[in-house]
N, C-alpha and C positions, 0 to 999 in steps of 0.2 A: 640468206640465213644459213649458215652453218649447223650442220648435222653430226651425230657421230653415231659410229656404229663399231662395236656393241656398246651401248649408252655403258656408261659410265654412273655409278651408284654412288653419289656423296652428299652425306647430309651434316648437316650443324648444329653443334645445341650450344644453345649462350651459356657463356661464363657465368653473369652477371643478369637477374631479373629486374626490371621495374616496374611495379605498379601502376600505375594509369588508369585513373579512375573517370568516369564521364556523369555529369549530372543529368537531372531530366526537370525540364520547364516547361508546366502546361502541358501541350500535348508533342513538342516536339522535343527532342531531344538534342543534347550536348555533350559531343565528345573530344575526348581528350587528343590533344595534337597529333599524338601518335598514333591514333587509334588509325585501322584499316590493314589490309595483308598485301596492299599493291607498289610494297618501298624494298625489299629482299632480294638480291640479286646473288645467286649462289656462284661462287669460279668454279667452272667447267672443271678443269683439273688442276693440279698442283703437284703430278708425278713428274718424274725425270725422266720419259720416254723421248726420241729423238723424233721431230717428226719433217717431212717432205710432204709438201704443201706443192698445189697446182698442178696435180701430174694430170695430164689430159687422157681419154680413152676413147675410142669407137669401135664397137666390137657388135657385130652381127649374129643372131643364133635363131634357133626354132620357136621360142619363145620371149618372151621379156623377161622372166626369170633368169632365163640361162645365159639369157645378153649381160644381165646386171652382175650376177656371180662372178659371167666369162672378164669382166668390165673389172671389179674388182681384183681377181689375182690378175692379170695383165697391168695394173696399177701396183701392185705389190711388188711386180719383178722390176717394172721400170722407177718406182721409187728404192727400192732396196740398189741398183746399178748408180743412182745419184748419189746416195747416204755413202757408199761406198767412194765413190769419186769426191765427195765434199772432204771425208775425214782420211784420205790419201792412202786407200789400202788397196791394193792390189788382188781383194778375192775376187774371184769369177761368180760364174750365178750357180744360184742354188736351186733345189728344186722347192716347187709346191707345198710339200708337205714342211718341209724344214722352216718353209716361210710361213707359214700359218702356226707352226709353234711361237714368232718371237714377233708376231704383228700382232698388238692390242688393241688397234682400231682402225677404222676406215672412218675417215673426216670424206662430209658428202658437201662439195664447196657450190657445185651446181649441178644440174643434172638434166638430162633429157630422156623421157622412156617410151617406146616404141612398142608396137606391138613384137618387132622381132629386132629392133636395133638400141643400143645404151649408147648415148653419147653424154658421156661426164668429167667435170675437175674435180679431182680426187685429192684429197691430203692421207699419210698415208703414217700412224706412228709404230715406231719399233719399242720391243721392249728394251731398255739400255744395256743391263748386266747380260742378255742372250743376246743382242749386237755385237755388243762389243767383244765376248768371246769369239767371236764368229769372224771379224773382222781383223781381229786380232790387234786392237787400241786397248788403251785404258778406258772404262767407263767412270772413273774418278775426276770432279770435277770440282774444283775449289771455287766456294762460294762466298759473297759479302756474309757481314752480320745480318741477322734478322731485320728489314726494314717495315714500319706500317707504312701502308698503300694512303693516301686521302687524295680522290679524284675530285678534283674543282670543275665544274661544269659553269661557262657565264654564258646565258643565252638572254637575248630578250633585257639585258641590264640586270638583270638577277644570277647570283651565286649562290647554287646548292650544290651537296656532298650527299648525303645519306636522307636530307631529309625528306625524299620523294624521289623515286625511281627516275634513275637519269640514263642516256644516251651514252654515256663518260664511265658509267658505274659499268652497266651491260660490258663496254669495249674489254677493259681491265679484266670483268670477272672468263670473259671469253679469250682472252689470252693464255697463251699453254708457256709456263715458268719452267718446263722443264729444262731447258737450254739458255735459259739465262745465266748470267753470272750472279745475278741478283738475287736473293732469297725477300720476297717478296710474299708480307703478310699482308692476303686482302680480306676485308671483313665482307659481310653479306647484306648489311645495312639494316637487318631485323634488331629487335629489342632494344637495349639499352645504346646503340651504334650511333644514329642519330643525335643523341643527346649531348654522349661524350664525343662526338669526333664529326665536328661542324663548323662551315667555313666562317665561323666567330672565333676556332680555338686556333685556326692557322694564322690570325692575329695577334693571337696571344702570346708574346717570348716569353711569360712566364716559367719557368725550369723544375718547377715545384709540379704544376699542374701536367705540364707535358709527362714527366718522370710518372706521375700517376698513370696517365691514360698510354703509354705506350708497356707498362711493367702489367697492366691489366689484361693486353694482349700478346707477351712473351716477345716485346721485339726492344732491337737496342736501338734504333732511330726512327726518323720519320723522313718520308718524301712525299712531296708535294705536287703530283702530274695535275698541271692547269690548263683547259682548251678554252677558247674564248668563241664559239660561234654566229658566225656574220651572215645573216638570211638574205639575198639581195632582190627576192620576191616569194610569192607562195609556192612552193616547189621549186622555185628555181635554183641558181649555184649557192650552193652552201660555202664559206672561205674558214677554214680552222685554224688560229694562233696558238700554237704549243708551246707550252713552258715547262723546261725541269728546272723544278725548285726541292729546295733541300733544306731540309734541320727546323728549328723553331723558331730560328729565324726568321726563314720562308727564303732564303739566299737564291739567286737566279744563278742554275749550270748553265743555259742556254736555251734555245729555242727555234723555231722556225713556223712555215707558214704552206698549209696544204689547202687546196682548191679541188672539188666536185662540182661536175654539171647539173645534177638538180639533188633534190632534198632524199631520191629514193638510194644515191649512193653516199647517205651520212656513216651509215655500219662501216662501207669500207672505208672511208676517208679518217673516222675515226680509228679501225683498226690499224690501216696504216701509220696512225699519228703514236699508237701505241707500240709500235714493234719499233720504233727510231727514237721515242723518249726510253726504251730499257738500252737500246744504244747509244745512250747520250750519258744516261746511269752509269752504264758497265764502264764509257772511256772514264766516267771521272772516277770508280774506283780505280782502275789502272793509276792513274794518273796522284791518287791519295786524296782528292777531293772530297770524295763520300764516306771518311770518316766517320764514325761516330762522336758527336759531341762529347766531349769529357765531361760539360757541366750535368749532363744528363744521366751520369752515373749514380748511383747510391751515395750519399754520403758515408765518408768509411762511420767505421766506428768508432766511439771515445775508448782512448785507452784509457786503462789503470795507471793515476799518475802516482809515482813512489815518494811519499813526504819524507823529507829528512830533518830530524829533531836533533839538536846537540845535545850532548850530556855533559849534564857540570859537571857532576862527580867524576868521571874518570873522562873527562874532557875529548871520548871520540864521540863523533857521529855514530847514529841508529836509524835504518831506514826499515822503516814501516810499510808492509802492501797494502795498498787500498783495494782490498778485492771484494765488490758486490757479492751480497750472498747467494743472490739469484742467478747470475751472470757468470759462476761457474760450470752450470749446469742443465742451462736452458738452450745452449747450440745456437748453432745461427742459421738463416733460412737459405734454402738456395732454388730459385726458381729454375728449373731443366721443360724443357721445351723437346718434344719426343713427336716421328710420323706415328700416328695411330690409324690403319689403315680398314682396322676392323674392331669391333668389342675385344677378343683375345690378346690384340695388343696391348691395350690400356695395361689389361693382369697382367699381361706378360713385363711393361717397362716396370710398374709397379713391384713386381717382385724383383727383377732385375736390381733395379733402385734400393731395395730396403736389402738386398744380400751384401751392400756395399759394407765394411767395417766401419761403423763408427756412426752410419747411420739410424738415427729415429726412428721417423716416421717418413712414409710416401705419399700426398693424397694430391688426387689427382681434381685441381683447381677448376677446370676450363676443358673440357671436352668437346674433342670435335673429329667425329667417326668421319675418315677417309681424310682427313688436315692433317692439325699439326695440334696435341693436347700439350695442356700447360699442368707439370708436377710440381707440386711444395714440397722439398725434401728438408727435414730436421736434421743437421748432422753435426756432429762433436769433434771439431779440428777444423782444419786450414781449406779455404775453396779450393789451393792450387793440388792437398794432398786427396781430394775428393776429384776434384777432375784425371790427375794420374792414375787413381784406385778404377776411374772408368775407362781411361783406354788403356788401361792393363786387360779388360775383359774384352778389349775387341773393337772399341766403341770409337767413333770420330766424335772430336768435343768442339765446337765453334762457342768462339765467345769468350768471357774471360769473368774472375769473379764471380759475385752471388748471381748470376745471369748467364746464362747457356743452352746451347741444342746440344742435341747426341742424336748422331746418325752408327748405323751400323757398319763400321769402317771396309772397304772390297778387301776380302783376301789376299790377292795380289795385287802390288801396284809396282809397275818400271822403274828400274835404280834412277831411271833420268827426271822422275818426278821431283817438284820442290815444293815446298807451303805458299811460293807466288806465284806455281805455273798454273793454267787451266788446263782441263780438260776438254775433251773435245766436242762439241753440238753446244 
């Protein structure tokens, strides 16, 4: 099991509540399908830190404390010398102190503690924006559209997603997106998650139904990561069948087939199966596979159609506007998708959002302190002249239309960047 250190603070609150009522019969009770607190599976993180994973240590001292400490920055200097050699930069090392400003955590992958010796595998992440000055890359990193996550778990001849704490869900939410290509929105499986986003709806090509539940969570498509688990005794080899699937379809990218010796290494076999389906994701964005659906768009809106009446009497044509009287005045909606990393932020995008010209109203839909909050902005004119009006203040805009993130664009970025290069981790 996987550790970190310094824990990491991220908590959820649902968009969307549902009621759930439970009867009482006699003297036992009747509760509602959802009822219980053991189905909520929170993702670890959803930052853009870079991280090095498996750095091994054995460091002796006078104590166990000071072996574990000695154990940890001796992982820092031998992870920070890889991070450097993965993204081609030629710094040398640095010291101690310079490294503990731009390390945000220590991932504890295994660990042995002694009275006076540390022998451990160490994961190790860097802050990105202090990296990569440091290093001297770009930490700019161009990303897909918003995708919703739905993990398909088949064990046993049975397919669940959300609606009881799965093996599949765990992997996913323990996965670190910082260094993906993919912007990957995972839910947490509490509240209303189950209900709407269950392996009945990944059957459903419906275009109506999907548009709802994926606009509910601020993303513009869906993917569909499916493991099929083959038990071949009680603890014995576990065999995983991975599928990436994509859209409302459910369309097969591809797939493949991992083996563990008994049942106590499913974590890593699953983990494994998760870091090669987001590489399986990122080739077919490359590639223009992972699109977004077009049918999944909004439908536009009805224009004003212009009637044209002739005139007897002086035999020209008169055209006439058909202008709604509500419809010139009521603005159109535009859902922005903002990191809210703390309560300040929320007021912060909110005011951000309402100093835009032309804008209503801000209200902030779908909160989710340490994710990613969903705003409803009112505004009067054209998506493309509101998206320009925001990266004039600074802002990276993804997306396009009544649907979009804003990220805080990096100050500097190299003349050699393009809208289809990536960046680097």
């Amino acid at each position: 099991m996987r550790h970190r250190f310094p824990p990491a603070i991220v908590s959820a609150l649902a968009g969307t509540a549902l009621a759930l009522a439970g009867g009482v019969i006699g003297a036992g009770g009747v509760f509602a399908q959802m009822d219980g607190s053991g189905r909520g599976v929170t993702p670890v993180d959803s930052g853009s830190d870079y991280e090095v994973t498996g750095v091994t240590v054995d460091v002796a001292a006078d104590t166990a404390d000071a072996a574990r400490y000695g154990g940890w920055r001796l992982a820092q200097r031998k992870a920070w010398k890889q991070l450097a050699d993965r993204l081609g930069s030629s710094t040398g090392a640095i010291g101690d102190g310079t490294l503990n400003q731009i390390v945000s955590g220590i991932v504890v992958e295994n660990e042995q503690i002694g009275p006076k010796r540390y022998i451990a595998r160490l994961g190790v992440l860097f802050n990105r924006a202090r990296a990569a000055s440091l290093l001297g890359v770009s930490a700019y990193a161009d990303r897909s559209t918003p995708v919703l996550v739905v993990p398909v778990q088949w064990s046993a001849g049975v397919a669940s997603v959300f609606e009881q704490r799965t093996d599949w869900q765990e992997a996913w939410a323990r996965f670190r997106t910082g260094s993906s290509a993919i912007d990957y929105v995972r839910l947490a499986g509490t509240g209303g998650d189950p209900l709407l986003v269950n392996f009945g709806q990944t059957q459903r090509p419906g275009r109506g139904w999907w548009r709802s539940v994926i606009d509910q969570y601020g993303a513009s498509d869906v993917i569909i990561p499916t493991v099929r688990l083959y038990r071949q005794w009680p603890g014995g080899p576990v065999i995983g069948v991975f599928e990436a699937r994509h859209g409302p379809d459910n369309a097969m990218l591809g797939g493949f087939t991992l083996r563990v010796g008994s049942s106590a290494g499913l974590p890593q076999l699953l983990d494994a199966g998760v870091k090669r389906l987001d590489a399986l994701y990122a080739a077919a964005l490359r590639q223009g596979a992972l699109d977004p659906d077009p049918t999944l768009s909004p439908p536009p809106q009805p224009v004003a159609a212009d009637i044209t009446a002739d005139d007897d009497a002086g035999g020209e044509d008169t055209v006439v506007d058909d202008v709604s009287a509500t419809g010139a005045s009521a603005g159109i909606a535009i859902t922005v998708q903002v990191d809210t990393p703390t309560a300040s932020a929320v007021a912060n995008a909110e005011s951000a959002l309402r100093s835009v010209s032309g804008v209503r109203g801000a209200q902030t839909t779908s909160l989710a302190l340490g994710g990613v909050s969903v705003v409803r902005v009112t505004y009067d004119g054209d998506p493309d002249a509101f998206r320009a009006a925001l990266e004039s203040r600074g802002y990276q805009v993804l997306g396009q239309g009544q649907a979009i993130r804003i990220r805080l664009a990096p100050r500097l970025l190299p003349p050699d960047i393009t809208s289809g290069s990536a960046g680097p981790g």
